[in-house]
N, CA, C and O atoms as CSV, one atom per row, in Angstrom:
chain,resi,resn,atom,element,x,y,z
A,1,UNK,N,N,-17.103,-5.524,-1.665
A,1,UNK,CA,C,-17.476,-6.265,-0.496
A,1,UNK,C,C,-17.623,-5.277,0.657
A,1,UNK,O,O,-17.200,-4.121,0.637
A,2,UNK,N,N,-18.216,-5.813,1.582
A,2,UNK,CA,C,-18.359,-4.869,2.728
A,2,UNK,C,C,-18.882,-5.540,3.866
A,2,UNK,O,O,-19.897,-6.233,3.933
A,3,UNK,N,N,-17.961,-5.214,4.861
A,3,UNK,CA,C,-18.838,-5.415,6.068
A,3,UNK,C,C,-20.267,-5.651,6.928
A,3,UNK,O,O,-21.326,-5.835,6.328
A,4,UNK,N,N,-20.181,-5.626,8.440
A,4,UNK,CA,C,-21.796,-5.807,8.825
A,4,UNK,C,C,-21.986,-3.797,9.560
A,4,UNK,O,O,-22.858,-3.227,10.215
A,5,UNK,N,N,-21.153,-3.528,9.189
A,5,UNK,CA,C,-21.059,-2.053,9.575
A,5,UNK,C,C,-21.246,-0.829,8.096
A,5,UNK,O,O,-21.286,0.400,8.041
A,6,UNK,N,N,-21.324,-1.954,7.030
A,6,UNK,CA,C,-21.811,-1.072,5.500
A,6,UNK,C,C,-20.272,-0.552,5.352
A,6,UNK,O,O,-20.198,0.152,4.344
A,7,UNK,N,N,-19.417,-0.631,5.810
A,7,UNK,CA,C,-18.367,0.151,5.226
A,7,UNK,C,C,-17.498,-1.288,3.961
A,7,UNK,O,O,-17.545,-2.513,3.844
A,8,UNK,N,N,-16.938,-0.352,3.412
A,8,UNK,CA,C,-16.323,-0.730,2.189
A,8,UNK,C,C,-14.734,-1.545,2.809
A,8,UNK,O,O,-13.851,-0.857,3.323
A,9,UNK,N,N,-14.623,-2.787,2.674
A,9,UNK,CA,C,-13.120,-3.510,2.865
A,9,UNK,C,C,-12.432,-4.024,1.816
A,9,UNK,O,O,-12.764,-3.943,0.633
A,10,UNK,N,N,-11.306,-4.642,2.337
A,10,UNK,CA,C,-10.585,-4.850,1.024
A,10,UNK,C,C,-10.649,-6.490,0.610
A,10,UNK,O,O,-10.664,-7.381,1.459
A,11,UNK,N,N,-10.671,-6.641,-0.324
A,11,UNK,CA,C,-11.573,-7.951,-1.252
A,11,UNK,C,C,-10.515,-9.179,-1.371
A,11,UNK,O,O,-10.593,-10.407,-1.420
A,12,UNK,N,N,-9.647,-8.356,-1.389
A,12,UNK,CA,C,-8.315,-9.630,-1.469
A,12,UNK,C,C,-7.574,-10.091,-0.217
A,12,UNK,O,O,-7.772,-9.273,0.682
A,13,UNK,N,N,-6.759,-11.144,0.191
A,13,UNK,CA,C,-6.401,-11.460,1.194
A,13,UNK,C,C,-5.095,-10.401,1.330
A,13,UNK,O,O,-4.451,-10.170,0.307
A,14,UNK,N,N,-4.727,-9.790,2.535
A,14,UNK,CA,C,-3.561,-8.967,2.994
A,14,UNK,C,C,-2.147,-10.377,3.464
A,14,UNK,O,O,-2.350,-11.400,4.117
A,15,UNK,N,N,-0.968,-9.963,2.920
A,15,UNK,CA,C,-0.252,-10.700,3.290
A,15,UNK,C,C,0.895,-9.161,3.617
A,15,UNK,O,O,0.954,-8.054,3.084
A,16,UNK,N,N,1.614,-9.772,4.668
A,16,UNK,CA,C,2.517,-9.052,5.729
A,16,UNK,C,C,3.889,-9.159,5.359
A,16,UNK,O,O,4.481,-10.231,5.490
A,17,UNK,N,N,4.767,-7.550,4.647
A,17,UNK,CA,C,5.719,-7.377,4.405
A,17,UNK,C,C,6.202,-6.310,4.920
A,17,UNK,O,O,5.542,-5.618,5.694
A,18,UNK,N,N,7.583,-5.991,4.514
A,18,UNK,CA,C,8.443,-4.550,4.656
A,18,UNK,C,C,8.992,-4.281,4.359
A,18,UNK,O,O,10.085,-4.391,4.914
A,19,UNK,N,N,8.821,-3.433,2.792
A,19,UNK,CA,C,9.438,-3.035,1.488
A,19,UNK,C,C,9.681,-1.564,2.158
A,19,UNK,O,O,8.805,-1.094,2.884
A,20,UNK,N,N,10.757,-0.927,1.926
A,20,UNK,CA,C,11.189,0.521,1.783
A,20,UNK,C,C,10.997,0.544,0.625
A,20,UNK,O,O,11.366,0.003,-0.417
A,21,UNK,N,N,9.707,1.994,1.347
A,21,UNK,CA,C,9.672,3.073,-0.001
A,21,UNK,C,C,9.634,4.303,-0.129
A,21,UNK,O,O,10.232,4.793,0.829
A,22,UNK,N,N,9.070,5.440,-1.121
A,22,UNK,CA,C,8.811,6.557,-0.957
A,22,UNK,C,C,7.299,6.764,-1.564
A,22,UNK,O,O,6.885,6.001,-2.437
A,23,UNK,N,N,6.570,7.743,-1.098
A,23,UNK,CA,C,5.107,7.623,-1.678
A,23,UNK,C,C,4.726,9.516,-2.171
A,23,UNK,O,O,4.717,10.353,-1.268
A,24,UNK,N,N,4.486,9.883,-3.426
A,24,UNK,CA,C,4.696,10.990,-3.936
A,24,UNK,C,C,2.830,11.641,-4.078
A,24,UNK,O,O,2.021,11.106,-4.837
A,25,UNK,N,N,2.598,12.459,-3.468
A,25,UNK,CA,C,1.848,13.517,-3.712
A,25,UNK,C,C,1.593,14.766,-4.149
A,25,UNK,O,O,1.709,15.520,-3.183
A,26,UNK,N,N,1.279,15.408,-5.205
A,26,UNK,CA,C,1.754,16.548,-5.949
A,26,UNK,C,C,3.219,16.413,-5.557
A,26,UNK,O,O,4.117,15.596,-5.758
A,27,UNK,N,N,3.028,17.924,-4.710
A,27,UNK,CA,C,4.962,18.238,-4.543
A,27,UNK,C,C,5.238,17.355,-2.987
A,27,UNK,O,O,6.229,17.759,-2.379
A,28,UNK,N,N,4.750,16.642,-2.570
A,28,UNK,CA,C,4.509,16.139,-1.215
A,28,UNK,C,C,5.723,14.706,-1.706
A,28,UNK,O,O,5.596,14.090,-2.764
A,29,UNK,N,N,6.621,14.473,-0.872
A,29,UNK,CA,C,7.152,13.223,-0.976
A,29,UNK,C,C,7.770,12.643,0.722
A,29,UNK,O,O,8.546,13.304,1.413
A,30,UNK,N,N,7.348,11.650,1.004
A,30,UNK,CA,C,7.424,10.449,2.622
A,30,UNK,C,C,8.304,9.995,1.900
A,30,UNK,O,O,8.503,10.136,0.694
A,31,UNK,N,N,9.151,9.111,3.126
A,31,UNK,CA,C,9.825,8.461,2.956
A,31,UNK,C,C,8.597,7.066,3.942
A,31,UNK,O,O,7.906,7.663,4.768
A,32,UNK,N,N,8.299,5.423,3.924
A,32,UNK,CA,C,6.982,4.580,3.951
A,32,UNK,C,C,7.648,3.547,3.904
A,32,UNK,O,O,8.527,3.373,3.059
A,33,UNK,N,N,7.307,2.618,4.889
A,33,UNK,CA,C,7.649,1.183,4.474
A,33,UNK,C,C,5.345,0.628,4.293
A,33,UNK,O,O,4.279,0.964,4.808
A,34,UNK,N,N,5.984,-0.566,2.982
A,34,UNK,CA,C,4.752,-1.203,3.134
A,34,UNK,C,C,4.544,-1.846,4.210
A,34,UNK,O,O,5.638,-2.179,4.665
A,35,UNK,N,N,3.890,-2.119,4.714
A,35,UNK,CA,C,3.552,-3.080,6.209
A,35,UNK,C,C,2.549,-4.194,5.867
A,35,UNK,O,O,2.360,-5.207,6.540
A,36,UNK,N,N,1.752,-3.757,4.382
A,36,UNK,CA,C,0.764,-5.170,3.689
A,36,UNK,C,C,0.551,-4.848,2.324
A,36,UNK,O,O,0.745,-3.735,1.835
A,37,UNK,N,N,0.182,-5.769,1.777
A,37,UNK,CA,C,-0.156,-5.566,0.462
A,37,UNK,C,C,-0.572,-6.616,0.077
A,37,UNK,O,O,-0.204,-7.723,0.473
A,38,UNK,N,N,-1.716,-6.284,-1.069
A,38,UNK,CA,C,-2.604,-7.541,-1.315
A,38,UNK,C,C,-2.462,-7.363,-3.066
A,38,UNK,O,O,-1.643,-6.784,-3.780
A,39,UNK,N,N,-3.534,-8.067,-3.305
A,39,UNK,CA,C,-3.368,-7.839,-5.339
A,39,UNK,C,C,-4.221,-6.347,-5.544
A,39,UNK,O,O,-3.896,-5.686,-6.531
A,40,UNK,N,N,-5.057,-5.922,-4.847
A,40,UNK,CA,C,-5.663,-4.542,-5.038
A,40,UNK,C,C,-5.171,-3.591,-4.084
A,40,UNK,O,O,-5.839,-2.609,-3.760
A,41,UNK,N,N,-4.128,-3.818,-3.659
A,41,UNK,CA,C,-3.668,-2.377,-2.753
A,41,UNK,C,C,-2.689,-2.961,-1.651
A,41,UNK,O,O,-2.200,-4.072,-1.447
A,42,UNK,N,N,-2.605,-1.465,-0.901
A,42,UNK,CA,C,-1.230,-2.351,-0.041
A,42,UNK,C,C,-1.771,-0.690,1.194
A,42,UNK,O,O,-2.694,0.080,0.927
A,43,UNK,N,N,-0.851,-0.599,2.448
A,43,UNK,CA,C,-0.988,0.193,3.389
A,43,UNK,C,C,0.798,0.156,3.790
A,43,UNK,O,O,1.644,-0.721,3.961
A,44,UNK,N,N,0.759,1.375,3.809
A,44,UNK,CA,C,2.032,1.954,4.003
A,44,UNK,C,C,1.994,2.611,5.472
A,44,UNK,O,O,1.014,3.228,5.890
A,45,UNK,N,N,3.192,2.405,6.214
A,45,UNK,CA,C,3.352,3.139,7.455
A,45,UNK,C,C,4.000,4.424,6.910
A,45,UNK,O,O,4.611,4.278,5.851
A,46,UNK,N,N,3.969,5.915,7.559
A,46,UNK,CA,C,4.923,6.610,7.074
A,46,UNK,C,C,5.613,7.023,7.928
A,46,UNK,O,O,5.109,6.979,9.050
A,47,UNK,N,N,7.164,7.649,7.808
A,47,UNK,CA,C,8.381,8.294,8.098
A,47,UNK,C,C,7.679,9.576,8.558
A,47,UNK,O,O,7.427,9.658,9.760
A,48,UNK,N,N,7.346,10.545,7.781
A,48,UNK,CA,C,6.615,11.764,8.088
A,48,UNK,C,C,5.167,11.840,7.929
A,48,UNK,O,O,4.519,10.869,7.539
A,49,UNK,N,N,4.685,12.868,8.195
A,49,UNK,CA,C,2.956,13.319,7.867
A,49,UNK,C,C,2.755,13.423,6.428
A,49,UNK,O,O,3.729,13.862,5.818
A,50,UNK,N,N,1.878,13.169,5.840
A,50,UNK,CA,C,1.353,13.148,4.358
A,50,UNK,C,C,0.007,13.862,4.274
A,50,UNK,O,O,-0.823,13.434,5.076
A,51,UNK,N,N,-0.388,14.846,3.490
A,51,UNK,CA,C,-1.734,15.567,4.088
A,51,UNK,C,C,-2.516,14.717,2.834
A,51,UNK,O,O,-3.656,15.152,2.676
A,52,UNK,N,N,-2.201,13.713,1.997
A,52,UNK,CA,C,-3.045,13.583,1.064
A,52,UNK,C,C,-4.222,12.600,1.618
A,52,UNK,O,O,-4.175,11.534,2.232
A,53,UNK,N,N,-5.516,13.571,1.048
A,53,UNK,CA,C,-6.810,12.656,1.953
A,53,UNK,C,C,-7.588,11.750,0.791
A,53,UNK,O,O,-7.379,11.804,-0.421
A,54,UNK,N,N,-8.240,11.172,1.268
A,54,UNK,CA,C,-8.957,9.760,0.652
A,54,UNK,C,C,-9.088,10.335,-0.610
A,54,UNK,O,O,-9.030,11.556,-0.758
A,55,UNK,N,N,-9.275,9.491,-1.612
A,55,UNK,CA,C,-9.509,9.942,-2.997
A,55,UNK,C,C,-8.734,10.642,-4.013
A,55,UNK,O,O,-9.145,11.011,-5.112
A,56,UNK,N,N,-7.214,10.825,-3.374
A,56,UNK,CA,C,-6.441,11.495,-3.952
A,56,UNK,C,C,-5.265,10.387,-4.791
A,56,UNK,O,O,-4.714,9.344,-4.440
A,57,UNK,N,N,-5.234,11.097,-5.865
A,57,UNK,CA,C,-4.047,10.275,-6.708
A,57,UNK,C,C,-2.770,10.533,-5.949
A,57,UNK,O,O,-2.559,11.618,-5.406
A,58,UNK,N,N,-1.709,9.275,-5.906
A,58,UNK,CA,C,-0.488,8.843,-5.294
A,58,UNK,C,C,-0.001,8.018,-6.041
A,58,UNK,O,O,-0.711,7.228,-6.664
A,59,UNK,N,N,1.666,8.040,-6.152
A,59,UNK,CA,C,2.382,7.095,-6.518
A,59,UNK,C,C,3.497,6.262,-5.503
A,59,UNK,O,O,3.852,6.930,-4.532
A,60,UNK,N,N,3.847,5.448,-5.567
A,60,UNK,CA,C,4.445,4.496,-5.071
A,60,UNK,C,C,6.034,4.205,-5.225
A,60,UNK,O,O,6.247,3.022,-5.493
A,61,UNK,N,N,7.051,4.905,-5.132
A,61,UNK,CA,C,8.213,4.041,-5.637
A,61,UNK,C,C,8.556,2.673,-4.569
A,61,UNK,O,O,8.423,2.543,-3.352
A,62,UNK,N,N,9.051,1.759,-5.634
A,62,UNK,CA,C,9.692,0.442,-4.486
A,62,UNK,C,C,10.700,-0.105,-5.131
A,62,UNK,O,O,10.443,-0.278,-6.323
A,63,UNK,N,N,12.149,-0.572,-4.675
A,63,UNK,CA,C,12.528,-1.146,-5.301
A,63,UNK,C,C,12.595,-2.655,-5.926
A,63,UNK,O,O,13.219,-2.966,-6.941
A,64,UNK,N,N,11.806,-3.537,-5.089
A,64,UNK,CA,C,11.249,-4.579,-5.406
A,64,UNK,C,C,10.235,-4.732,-6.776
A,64,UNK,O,O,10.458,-5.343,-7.821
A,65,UNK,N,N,8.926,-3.868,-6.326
A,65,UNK,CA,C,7.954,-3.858,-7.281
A,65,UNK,C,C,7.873,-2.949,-8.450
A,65,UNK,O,O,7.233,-3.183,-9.474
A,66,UNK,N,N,9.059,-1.172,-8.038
A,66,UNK,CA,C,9.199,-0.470,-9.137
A,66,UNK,C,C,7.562,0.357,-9.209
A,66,UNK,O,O,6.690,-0.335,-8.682
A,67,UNK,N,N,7.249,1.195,-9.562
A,67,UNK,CA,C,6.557,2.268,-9.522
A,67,UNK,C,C,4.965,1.808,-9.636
A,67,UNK,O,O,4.514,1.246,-10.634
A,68,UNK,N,N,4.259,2.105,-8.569
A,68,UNK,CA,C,2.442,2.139,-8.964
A,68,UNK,C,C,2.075,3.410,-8.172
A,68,UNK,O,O,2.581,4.174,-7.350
A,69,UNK,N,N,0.414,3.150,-9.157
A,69,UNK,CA,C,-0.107,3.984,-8.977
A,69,UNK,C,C,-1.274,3.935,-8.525
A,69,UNK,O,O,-1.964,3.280,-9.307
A,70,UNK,N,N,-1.894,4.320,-7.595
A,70,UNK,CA,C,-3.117,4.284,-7.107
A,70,UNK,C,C,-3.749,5.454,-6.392
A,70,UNK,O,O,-3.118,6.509,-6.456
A,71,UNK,N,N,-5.145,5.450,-5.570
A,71,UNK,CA,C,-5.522,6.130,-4.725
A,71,UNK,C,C,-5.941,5.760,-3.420
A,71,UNK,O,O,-6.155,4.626,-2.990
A,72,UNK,N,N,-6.024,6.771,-2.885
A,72,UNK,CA,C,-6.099,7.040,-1.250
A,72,UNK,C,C,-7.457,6.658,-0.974
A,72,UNK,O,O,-8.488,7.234,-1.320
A,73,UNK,N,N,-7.257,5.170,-0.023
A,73,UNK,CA,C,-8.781,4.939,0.589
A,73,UNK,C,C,-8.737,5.553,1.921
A,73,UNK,O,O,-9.606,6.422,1.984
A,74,UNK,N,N,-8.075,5.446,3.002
A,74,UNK,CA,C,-7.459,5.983,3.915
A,74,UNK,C,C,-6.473,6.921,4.698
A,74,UNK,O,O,-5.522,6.642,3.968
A,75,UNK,N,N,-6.071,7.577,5.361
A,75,UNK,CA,C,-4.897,7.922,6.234
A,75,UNK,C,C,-4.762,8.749,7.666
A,75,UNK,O,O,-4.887,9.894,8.101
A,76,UNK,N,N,-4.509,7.746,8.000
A,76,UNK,CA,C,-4.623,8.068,9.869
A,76,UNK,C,C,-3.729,7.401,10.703
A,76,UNK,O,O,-3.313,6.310,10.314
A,77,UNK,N,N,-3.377,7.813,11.704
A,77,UNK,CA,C,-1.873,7.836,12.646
A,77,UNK,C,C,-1.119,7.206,12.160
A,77,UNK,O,O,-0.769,6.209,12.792
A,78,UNK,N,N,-0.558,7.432,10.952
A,78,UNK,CA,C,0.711,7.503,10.555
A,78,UNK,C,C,0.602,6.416,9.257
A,78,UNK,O,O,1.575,5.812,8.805
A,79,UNK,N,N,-0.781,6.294,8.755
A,79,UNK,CA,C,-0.767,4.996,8.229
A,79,UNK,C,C,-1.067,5.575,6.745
A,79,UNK,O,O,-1.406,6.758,6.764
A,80,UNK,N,N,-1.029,5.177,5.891
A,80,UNK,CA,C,-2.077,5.161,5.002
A,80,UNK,C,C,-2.295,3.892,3.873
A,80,UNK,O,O,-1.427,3.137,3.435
A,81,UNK,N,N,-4.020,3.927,3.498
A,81,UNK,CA,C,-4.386,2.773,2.947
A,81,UNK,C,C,-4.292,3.667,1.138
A,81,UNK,O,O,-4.413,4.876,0.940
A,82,UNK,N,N,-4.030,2.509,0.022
A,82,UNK,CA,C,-4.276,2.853,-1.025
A,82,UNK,C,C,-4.426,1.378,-2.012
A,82,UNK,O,O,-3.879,0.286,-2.165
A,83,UNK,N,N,-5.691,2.288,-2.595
A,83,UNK,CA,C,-6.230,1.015,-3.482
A,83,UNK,C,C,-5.607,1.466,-5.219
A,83,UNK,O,O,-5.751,2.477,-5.906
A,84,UNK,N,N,-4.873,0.125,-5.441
A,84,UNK,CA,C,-4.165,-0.059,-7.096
A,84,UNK,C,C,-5.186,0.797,-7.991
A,84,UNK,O,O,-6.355,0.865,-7.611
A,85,UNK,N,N,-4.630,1.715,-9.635
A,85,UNK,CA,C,-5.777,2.322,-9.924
A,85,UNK,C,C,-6.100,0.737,-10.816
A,85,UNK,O,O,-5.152,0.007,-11.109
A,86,UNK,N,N,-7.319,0.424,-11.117
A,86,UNK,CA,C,-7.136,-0.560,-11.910
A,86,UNK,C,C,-7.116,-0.506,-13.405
A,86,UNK,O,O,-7.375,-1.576,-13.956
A,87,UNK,N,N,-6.850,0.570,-14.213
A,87,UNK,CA,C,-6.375,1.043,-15.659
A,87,UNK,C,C,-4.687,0.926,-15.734
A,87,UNK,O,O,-4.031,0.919,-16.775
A,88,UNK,N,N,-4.234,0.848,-14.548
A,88,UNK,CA,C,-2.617,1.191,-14.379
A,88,UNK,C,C,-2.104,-0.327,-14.439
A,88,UNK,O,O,-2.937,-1.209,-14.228
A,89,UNK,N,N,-0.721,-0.691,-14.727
A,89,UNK,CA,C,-0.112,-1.319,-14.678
A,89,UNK,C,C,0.315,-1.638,-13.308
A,89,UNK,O,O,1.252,-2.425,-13.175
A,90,UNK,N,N,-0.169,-1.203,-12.423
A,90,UNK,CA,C,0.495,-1.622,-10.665
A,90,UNK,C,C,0.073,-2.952,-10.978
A,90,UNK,O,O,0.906,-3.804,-11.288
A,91,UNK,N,N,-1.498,-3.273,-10.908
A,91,UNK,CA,C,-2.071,-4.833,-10.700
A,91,UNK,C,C,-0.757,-6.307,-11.437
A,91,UNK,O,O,-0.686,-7.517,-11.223
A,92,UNK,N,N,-0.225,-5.679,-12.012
A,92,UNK,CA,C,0.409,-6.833,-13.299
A,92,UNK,C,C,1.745,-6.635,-12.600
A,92,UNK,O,O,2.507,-7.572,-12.838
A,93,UNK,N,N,2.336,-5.552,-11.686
A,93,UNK,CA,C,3.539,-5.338,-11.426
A,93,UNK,C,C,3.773,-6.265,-9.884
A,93,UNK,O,O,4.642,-7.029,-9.463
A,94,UNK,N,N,2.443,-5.693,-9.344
A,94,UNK,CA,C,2.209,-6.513,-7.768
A,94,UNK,C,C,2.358,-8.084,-8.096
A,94,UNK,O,O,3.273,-8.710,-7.561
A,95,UNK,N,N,1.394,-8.769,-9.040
A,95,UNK,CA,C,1.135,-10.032,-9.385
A,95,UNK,C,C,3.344,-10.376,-9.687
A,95,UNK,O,O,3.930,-11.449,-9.545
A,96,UNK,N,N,3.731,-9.505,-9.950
A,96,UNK,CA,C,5.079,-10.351,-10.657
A,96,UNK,C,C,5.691,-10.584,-9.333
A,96,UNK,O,O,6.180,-11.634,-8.916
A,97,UNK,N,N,5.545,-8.937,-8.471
A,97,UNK,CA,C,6.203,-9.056,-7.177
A,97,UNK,C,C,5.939,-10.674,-6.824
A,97,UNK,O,O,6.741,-11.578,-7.058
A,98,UNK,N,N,4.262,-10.858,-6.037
A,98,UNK,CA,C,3.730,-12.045,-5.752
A,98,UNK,C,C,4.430,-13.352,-6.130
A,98,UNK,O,O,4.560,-14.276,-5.328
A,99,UNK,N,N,4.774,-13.377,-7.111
A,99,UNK,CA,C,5.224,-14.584,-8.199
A,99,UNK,C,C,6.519,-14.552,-8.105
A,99,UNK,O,O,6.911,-15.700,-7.896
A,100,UNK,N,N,7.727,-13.518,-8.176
A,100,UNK,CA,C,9.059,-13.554,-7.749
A,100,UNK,C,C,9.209,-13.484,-6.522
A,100,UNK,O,O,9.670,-14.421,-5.872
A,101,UNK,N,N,8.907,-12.554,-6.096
A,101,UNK,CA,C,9.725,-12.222,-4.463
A,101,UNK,C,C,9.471,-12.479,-3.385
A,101,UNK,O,O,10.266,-12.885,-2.538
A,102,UNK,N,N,7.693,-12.175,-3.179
A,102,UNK,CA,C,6.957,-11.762,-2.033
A,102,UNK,C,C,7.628,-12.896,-1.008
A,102,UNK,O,O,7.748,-14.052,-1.413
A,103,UNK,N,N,8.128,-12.464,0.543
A,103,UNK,CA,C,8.227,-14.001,1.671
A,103,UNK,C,C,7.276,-13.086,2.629
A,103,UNK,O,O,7.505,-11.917,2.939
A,104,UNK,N,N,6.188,-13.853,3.020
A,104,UNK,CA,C,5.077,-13.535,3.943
A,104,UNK,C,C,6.407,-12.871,5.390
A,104,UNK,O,O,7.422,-13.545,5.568
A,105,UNK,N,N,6.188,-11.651,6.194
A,105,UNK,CA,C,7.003,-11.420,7.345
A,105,UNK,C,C,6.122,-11.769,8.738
A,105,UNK,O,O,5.118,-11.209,9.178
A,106,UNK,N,N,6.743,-12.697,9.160
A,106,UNK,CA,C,6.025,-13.049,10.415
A,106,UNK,C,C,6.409,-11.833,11.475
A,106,UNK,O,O,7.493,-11.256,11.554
A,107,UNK,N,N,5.154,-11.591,12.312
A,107,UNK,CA,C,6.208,-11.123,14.023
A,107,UNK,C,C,7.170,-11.535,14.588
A,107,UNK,O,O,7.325,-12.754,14.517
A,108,UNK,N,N,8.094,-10.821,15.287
A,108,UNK,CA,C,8.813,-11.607,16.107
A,108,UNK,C,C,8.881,-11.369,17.866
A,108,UNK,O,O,9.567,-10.559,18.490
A,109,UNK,N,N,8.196,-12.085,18.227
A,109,UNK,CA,C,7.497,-11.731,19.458
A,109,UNK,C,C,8.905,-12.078,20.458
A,109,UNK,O,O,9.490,-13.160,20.411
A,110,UNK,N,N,9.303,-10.942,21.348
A,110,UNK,CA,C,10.407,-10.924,22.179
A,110,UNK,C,C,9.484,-11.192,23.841
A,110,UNK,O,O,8.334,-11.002,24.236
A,111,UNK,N,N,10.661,-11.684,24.385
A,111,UNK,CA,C,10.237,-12.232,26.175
A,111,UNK,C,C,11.170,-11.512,27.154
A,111,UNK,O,O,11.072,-11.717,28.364
């Protein structure tokens, strides 16, 4: 799918969580909370800088969902986007998350 700007978005609906995790690049390891995640991918805030750029293989630890694997669509101020690989077992691991655990996290807007 894609936009009116031709760029490439994400196909599934984003629902709003905040799983602690860690996210592994070669010898590169963040400490990341998820901030969304959908059935094809999720976007992680990170703890530190991560130099891994778009297209690069990454793994995921969580203790909720337990280990995926995907790649880098994104990463910029502090964020990064990654889409599930779809040969991997993440898709079937996310879906269980979805089905056991997931509670949508609302804002909590202070006055």
């Amino acid at each position: 799918m894609s936009n009116n700007l031709g760029m490439d978005v994400r196909k599934s609906p984003r629902s709003r969580c905040r799983l602690d995790s860690k996210i592994h690049y070669f010898q590169q390891q963040a400490d990341a909370r998820v901030i969304n995640i959908s059935r094809t991918g999720l976007a992680l805030e990170l703890a530190t800088k991560l130099t891994a750029a778009a297209g690069s293989q990454v793994t995921i630890e969580n203790e909720d969902i337990g280990h995926l694997e995907g790649v880098v669509r994104w990463n910029y101020g502090g964020r990064i986007g990654i889409m599930f690989r779809p040969n991997s077992n993440s898709i079937a691991k996310v879906a269980a998350y979805f089905r056991n655990y997931h509670q949508e996290v609302r804002p909590v807007l202070r006055g």
